[in-house]
N, C-alpha and C positions, 0 to 999 in steps of 0.2 A: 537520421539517426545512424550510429553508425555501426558496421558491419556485425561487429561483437553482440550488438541490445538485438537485434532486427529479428535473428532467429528465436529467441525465446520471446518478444514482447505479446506476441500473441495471448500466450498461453499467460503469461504472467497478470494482464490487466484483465484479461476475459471475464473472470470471478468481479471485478471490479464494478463494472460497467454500471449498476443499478445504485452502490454507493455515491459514485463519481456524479451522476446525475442528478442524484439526492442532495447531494451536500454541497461539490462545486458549484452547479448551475442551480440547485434551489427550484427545481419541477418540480410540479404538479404532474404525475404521469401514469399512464397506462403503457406498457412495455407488450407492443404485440408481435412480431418477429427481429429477427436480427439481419440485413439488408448483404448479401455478400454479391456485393457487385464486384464484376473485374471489368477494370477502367481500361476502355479501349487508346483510350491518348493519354494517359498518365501511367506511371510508371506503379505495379501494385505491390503496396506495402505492406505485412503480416500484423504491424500496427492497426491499423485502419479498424475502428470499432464503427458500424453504421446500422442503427436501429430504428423500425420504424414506429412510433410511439403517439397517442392520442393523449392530446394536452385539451387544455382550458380554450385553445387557439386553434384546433384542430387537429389534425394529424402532421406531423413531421418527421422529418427525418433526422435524427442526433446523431452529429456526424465528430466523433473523438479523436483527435490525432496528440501521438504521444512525439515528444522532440528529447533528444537526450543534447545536439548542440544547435547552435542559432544556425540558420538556415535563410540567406537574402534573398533566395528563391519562393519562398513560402507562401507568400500572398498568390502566387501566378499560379501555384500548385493546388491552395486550398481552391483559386475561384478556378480551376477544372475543375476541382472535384463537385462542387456546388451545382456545376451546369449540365456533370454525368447526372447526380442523381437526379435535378428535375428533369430533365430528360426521358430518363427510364423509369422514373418511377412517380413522376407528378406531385411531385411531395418541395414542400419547402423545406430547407436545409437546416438544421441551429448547428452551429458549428465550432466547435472549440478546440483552441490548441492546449496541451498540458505540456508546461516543458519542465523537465527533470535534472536538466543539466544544471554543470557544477559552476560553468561564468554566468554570471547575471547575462537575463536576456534581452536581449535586441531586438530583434527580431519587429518590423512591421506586421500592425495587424489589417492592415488596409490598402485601395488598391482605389483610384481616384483620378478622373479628369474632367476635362468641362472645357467642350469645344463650340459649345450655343445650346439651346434649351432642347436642342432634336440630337446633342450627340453627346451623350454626359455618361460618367463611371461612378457609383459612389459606394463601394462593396467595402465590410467589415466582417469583421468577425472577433471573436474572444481568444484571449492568451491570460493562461494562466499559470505562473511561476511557483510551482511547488515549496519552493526556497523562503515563500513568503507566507507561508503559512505555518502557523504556529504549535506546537510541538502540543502546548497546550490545550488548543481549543479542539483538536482532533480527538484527547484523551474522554472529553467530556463531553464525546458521542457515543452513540453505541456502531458506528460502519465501522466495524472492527475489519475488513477489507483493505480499511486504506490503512490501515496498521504498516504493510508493506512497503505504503511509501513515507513511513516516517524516518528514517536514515537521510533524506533526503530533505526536510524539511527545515524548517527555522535555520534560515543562512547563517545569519546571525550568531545564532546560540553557537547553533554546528559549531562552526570556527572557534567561537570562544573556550570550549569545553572539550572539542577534540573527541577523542577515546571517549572520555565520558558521556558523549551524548550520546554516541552508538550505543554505550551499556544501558542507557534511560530506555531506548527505543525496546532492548531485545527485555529489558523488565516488564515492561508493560506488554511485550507481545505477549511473553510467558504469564503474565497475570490477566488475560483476553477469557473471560468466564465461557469457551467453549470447549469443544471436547478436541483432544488431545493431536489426532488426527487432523484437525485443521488450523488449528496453532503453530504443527510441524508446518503445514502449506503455508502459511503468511509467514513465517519463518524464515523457510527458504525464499521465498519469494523475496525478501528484504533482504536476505543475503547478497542476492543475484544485486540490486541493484544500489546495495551499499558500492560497488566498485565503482560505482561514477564518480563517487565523491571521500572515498575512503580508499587506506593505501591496502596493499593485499595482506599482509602482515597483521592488519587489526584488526579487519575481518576477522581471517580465523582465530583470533585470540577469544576473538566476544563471541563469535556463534560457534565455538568449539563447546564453551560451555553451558548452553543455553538447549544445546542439544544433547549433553550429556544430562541436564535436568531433566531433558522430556521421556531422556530412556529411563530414569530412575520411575517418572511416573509410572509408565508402563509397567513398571516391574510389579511380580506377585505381592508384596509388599504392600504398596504403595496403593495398589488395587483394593486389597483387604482395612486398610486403613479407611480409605473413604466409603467404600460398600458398610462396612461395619459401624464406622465411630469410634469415636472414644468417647466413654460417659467419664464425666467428673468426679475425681474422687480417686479414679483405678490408677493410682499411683504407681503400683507394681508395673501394672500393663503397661504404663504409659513409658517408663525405662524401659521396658522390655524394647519396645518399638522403637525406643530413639536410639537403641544400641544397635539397632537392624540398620535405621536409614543411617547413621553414622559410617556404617562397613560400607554401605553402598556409597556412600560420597555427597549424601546429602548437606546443604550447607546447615548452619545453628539456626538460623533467623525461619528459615523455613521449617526444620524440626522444631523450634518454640513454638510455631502458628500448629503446628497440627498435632501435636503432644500434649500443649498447654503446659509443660515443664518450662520453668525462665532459661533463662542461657546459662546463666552461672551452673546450675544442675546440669544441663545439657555438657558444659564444659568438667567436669567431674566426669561423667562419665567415657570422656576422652584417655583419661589419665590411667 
């Protein structure tokens, strides 16, 4: 991965780690410590997620590595890493790559020879291409975690839609039914790795404004709105408040949802 992702990836998948497992790999699991091994003959990466976890099969070790480009190194690298941790830790490996990068991947997931039935290689492992996962099927989960890596999903659409997809991804961050505070983290977090696959210019167009909504939540306002309600009927009140979030910047579609005023009114009160 390259130098740019390395220092933050850490930090960025950490929160991740129990959706990724859930949803990628489709465990059955008990999550009982998180394995920080430092690889005496591999070189250590801040990437490197290793967890030791009681499945249906036993105990293992889930071993996550994140790729931002193809790497024809990778097999010789995953099978050290395979043979530190049964080593140190007695544990079988499940081991998957996650790559996030913006070329289709290449990348070998295997590692294989056969010299007579007493001298044979036959090592795999899992790759899994972000780009190939659909924009949609993620929305119609609840691991709102990998929210963060939807900028990067559906190759396909991406391309096709451009700008517009990024704006799909940060609506539906901003509509993630959590509290506000971790919406900004998945936020960021998509920010950060919209750059692999978006240009820097779009970025901040799309999360310039998507972070200006989160500060309007914040606001005294916006606080009192939801703490209190609006009951139906209070026509007064309900202008009162759409003239408020109107000052602050809120856009019509979302003062129609929490007003209950239509747009056309909402739009009057513009003038």
């Amino acid at each position: 991965m390259s130098q740019k992702y390395d220092i933050t990836m850490k930090n960025i998948f950490s929160d991740m780690a129990d959706d990724i497992m859930s949803y990628f790999l489709g465990l059955q699991y008990t999550k009982i410590d998180e394995l920080n091994i430092e690889f005496a003959r591999v070189e250590r990466r801040d990437s490197d997620m290793i967890f030791k976890c009681t499945t249906d099969k036993g105990n293992v070790a889930v071993h996550i590595e994140f790729q931002s480009e193809n790497d024809e190194k990778m097999p010789y690298r995953m099978l050290r890493y395979s043979l530190e941790i049964m080593e140190k830790h007695s544990l079988l490996p499940y081991q998957i790559v996650i790559y996030i990068g913006k070329d289709n991947a290449n990348m070998k997931n295997s590692l294989n020879y056969n010299f007579g039935e007493q001298n044979t290689l036959d090592y795999k492992y899992r790759i899994i291409n972000v780009g190939d996962i659909k924009y949609t099927d993620v929305l119609k989960t609840d691991y709102y975690d990998l929210y963060s890596l939807l900028p990067l999903m559906d190759k396909n659409r991406r391309k096709e839609e451009g700008e517009k997809y990024l704006e799909r991804c940060v609506e539906a961050i901003k509509d993630i039914p959590l509290d506000i505070n971790k919406k900004k983290d998945i936020a960021f977090k998509a920010e950060i790795l919209s750059g692999i696959v978006f240009k820097k210019e779009v970025i901040e167009r799309v999360f310039s404004e998507v972070m200006r909504m989160f500060r309007i939540e914040e606001s005294e306002t916006y606080k009192m709105i939801i703490e209190k309600g609006i009951e139906k009927g209070e026509k007064e009140k309900s202008i009162k408040i759409a003239k408020k979030l109107l000052k602050e910047g809120m856009d019509i579609d979302r003062i129609a949802e929490i007003t209950e005023l239509s747009k056309d009114e909402i739009k009057k009160l513009m003038n």
